[in-house]
KEKE-3310 file (N, C-alpha, C; in steps of 0.2 Angstrom, whole numbers, plus 5000, padded with zeros to 4 digits):
npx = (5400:5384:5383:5376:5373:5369:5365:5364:5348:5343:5341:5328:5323:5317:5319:5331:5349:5358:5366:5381:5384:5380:5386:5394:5383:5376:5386:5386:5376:5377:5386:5379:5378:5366:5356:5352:5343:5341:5333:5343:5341:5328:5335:5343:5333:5328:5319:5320:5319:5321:5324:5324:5318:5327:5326:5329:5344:5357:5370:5378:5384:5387:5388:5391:5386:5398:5396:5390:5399:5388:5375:5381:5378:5364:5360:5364:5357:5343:5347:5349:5335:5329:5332:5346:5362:5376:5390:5402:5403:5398:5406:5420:5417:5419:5432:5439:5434:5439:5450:5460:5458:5464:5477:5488:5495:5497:5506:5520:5517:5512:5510:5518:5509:5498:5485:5471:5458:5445:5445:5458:5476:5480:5491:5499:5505:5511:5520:5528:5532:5542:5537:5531:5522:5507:5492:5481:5467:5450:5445:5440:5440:5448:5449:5443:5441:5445:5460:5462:5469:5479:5493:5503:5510:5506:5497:5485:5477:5468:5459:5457:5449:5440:5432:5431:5422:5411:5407:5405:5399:5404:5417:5421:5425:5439:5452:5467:5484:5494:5509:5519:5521:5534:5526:5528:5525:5521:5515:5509:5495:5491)
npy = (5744:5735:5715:5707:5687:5675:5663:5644:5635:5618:5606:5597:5601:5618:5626:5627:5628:5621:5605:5607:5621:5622:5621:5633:5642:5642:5646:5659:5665:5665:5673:5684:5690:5694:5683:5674:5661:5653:5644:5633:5627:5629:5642:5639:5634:5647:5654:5664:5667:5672:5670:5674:5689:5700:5713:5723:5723:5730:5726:5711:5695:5682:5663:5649:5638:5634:5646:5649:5662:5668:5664:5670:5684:5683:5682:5694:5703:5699:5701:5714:5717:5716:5727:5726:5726:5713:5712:5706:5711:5704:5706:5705:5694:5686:5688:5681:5670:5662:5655:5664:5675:5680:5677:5682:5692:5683:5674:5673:5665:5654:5639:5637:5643:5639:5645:5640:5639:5628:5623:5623:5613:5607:5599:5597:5612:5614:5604:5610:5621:5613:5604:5589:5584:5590:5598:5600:5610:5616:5635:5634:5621:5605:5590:5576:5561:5544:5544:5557:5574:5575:5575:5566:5562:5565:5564:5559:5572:5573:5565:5566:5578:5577:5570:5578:5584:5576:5574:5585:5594:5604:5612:5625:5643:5642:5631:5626:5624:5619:5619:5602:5604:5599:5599:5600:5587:5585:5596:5600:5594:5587)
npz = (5581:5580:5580:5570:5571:5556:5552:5544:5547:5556:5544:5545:5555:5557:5567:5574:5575:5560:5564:5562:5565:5576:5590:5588:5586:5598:5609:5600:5606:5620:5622:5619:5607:5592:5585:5569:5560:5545:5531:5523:5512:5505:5503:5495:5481:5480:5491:5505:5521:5537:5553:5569:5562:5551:5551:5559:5562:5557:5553:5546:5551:5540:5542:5537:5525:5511:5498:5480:5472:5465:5471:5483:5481:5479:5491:5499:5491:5496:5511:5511:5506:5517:5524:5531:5530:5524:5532:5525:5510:5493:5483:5491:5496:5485:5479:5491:5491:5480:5474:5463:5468:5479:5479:5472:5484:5495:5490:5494:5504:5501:5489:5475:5461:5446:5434:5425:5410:5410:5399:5392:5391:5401:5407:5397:5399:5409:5409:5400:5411:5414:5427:5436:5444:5452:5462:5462:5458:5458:5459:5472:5478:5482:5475:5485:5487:5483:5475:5477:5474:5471:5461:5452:5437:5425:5415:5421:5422:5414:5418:5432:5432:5425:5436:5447:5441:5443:5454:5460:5450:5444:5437:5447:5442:5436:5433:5444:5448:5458:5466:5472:5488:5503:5516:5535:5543:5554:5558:5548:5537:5523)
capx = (5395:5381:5384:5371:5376:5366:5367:5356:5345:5345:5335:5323:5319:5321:5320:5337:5355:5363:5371:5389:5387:5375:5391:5398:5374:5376:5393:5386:5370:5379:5390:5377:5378:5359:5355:5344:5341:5337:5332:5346:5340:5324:5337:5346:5327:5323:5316:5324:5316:5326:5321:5320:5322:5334:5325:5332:5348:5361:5376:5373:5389:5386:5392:5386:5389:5402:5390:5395:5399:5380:5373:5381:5376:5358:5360:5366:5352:5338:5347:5347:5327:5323:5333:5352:5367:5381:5399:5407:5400:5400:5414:5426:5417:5422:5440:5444:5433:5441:5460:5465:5457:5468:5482:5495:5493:5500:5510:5526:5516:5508:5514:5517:5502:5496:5477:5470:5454:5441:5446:5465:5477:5483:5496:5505:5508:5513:5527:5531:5535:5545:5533:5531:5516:5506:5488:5475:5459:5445:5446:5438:5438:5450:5445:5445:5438:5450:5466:5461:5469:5488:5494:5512:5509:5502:5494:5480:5474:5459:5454:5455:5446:5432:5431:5431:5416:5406:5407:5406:5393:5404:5422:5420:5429:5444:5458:5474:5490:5497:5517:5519:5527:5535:5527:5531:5519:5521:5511:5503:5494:5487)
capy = (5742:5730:5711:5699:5681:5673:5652:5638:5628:5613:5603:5596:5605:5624:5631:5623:5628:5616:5603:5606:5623:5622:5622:5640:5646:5642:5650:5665:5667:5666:5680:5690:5691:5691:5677:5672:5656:5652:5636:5633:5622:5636:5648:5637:5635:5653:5658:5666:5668:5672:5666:5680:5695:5704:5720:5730:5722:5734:5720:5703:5692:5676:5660:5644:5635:5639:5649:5652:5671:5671:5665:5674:5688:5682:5682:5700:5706:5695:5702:5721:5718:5718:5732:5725:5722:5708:5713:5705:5713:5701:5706:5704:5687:5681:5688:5679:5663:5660:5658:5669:5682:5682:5673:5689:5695:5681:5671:5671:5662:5647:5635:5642:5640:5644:5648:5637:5637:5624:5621:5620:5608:5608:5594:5601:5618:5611:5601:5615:5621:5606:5601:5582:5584:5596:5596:5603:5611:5621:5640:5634:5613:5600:5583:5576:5555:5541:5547:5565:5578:5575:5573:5562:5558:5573:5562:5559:5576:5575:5560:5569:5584:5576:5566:5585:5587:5570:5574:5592:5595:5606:5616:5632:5649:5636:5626:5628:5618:5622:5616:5600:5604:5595:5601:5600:5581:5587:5602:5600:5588:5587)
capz = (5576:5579:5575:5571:5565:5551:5552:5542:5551:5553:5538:5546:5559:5556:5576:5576:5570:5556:5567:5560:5567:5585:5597:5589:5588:5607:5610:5599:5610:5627:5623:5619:5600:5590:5581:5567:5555:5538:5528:5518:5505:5504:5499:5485:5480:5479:5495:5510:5526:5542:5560:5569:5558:5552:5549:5565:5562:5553:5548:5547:5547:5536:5546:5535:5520:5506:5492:5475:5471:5462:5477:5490:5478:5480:5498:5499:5490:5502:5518:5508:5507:5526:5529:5533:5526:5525:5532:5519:5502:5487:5479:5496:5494:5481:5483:5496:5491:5474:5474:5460:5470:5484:5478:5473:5491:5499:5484:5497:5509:5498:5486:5469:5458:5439:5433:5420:5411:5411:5390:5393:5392:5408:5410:5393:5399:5415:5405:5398:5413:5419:5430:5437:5448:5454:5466:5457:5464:5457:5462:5479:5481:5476:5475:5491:5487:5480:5475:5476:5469:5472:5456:5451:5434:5425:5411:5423:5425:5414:5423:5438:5432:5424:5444:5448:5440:5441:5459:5463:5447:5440:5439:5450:5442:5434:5437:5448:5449:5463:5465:5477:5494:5507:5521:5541:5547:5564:5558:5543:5534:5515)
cpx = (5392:5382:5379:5374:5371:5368:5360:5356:5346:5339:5330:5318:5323:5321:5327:5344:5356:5368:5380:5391:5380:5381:5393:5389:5378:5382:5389:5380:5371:5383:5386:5374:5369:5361:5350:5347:5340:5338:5338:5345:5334:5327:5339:5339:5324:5320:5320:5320:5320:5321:5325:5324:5326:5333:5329:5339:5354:5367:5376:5381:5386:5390:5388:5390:5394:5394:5393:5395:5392:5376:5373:5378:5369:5355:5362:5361:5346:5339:5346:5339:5324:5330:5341:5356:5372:5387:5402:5405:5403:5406:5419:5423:5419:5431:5442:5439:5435:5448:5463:5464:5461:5477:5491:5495:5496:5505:5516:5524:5514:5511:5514:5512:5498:5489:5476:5462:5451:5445:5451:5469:5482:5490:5502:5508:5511:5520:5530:5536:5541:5543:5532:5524:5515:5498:5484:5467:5455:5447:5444:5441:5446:5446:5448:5442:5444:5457:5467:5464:5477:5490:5502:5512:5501:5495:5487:5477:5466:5454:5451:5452:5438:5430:5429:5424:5410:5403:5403:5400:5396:5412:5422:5425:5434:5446:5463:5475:5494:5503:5515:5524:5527:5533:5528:5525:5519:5516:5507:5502:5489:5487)
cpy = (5735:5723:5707:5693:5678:5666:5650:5636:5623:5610:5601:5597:5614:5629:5630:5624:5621:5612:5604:5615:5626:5625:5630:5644:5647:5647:5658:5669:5670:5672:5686:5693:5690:5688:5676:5662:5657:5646:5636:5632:5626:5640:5646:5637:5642:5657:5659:5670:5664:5672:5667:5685:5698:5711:5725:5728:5726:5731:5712:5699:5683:5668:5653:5641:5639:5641:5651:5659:5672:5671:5668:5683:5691:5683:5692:5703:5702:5698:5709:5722:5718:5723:5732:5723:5720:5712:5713:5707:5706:5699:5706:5696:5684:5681:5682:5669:5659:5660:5660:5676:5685:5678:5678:5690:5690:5675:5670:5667:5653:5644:5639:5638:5642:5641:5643:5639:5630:5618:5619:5615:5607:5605:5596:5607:5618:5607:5607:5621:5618:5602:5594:5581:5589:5593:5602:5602:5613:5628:5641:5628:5611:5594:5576:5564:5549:5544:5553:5569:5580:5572:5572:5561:5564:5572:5561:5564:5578:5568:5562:5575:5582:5570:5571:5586:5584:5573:5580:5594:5600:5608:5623:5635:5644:5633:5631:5625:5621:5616:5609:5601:5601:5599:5596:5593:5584:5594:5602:5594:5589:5580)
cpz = (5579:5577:5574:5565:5563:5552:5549:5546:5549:5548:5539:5552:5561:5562:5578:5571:5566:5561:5567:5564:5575:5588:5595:5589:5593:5610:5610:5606:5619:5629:5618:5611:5598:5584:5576:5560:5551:5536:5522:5512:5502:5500:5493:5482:5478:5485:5502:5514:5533:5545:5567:5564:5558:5553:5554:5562:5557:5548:5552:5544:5545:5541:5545:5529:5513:5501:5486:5476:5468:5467:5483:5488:5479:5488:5500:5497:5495:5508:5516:5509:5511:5529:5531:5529:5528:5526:5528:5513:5497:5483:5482:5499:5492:5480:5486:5496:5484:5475:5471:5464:5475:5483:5475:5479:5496:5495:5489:5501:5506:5493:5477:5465:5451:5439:5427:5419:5408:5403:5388:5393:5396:5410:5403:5394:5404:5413:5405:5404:5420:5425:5432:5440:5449:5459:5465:5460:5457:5458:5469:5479:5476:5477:5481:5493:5480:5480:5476:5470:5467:5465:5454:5443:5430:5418:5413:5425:5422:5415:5429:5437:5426:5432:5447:5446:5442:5449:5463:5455:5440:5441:5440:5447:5435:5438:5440:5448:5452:5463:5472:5479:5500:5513:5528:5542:5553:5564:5555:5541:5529:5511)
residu = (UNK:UNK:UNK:UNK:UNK:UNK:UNK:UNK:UNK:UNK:UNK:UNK:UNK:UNK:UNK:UNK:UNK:UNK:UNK:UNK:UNK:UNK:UNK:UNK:UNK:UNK:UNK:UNK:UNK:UNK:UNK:UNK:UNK:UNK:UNK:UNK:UNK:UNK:UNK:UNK:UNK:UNK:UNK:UNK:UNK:UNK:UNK:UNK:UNK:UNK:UNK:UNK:UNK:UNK:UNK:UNK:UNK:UNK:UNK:UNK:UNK:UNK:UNK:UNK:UNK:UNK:UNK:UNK:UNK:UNK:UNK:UNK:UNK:UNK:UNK:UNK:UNK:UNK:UNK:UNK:UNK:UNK:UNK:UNK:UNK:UNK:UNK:UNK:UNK:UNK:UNK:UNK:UNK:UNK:UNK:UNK:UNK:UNK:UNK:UNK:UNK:UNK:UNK:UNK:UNK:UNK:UNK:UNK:UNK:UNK:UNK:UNK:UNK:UNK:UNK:UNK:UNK:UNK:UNK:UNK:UNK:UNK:UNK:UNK:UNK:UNK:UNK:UNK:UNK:UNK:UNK:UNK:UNK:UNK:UNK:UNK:UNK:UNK:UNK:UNK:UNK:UNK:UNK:UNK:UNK:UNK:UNK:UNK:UNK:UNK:UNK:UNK:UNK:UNK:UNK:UNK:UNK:UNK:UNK:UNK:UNK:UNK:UNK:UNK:UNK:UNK:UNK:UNK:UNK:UNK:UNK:UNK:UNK:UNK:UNK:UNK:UNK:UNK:UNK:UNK:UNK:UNK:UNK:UNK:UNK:UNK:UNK:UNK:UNK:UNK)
# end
């Protein structure tokens, strides 16, 4: 199978990868892979126009900013209309970019974790489960400025999920409270 990778340009000048991802463009081009562009900020906006096209191109792997599930949506249909289509289908997008979506599947590997929505009351049901703390994301992000999203002190959680929003615009999919664990410093770090 054919690959061609998909990258934003950069923003202000669109002959030119997105500086966050030039070194892997460059990479891609040397080994061979075809290449195109697109305005990222054009696409949130409504318009999508690749650079050079996609239309010969038969699967087109995505390689750029997170996108919501409606977005990437949108982007699926825009690559479908010259012709090509995305590796990853929408629905094995969002799977794997939400964390209820993937989160049975690998449950022995990750810290234990329950689902919340937006409306809930989070830090009470968490009691309820004897809980002390817990490190509360979104269903992609957590909050990653001041204290962030490590949570000791469960009474603060809808401080930290209206910071969640002020921030970030909104709360993706829901909540998650995921368990705190001790992990390895020499290896990891949260």
């Amino acid at each position: 199978m054919e690959l061609h990778l998909l990258y934003p340009s950069n923003p202000l000048r669109h002959a030119e990868p997105d500086e966050l991802y030039a070194e892997e463009y460059t990479v891609a081009l040397q080994l061979g892979f075809g290449v195109s562009l697109f305005s990222f900020e054009e696409f949130l906006g409504g318009d999508f126009r690749e650079r050079p096209s996609l239309a010969s191109e038969p699967r087109i792997l995505y390689r750029g900013w997170m996108l919501t599930p409606q977005n990437y949506k949108r982007l699926q249909s825009a690559i479908a209309g010259h012709g090509a289509k995305l590796l990853t289908s929408a629905q094995q997008y969002e799977r794997c970019h939400h964390l209820p979506g993937w989160y049975s599947q690998l449950k022995e590997f990750t810290p234990a974790t329950h689902f919340f929505r937006e409306s809930e009351d989070v830090a009470a049901q968490l009691r309820a489960l004897s809980w002390k703390g817990c490190f509360l994301k979104d269903h992609v992000k957590s909050l990653s400025v001041e204290e962030g999203s490590l949570i000791r002190d469960l009474g603060t959680i809808p401080a930290v999920i209206e910071k969640m929003k002020s921030y970030r615009g909104e709360i993706e999919g829901g909540l998650c409270a995921r368990q705190i664990e001790d992990f390895d410093s020499a290896t990891e770090e949260r």
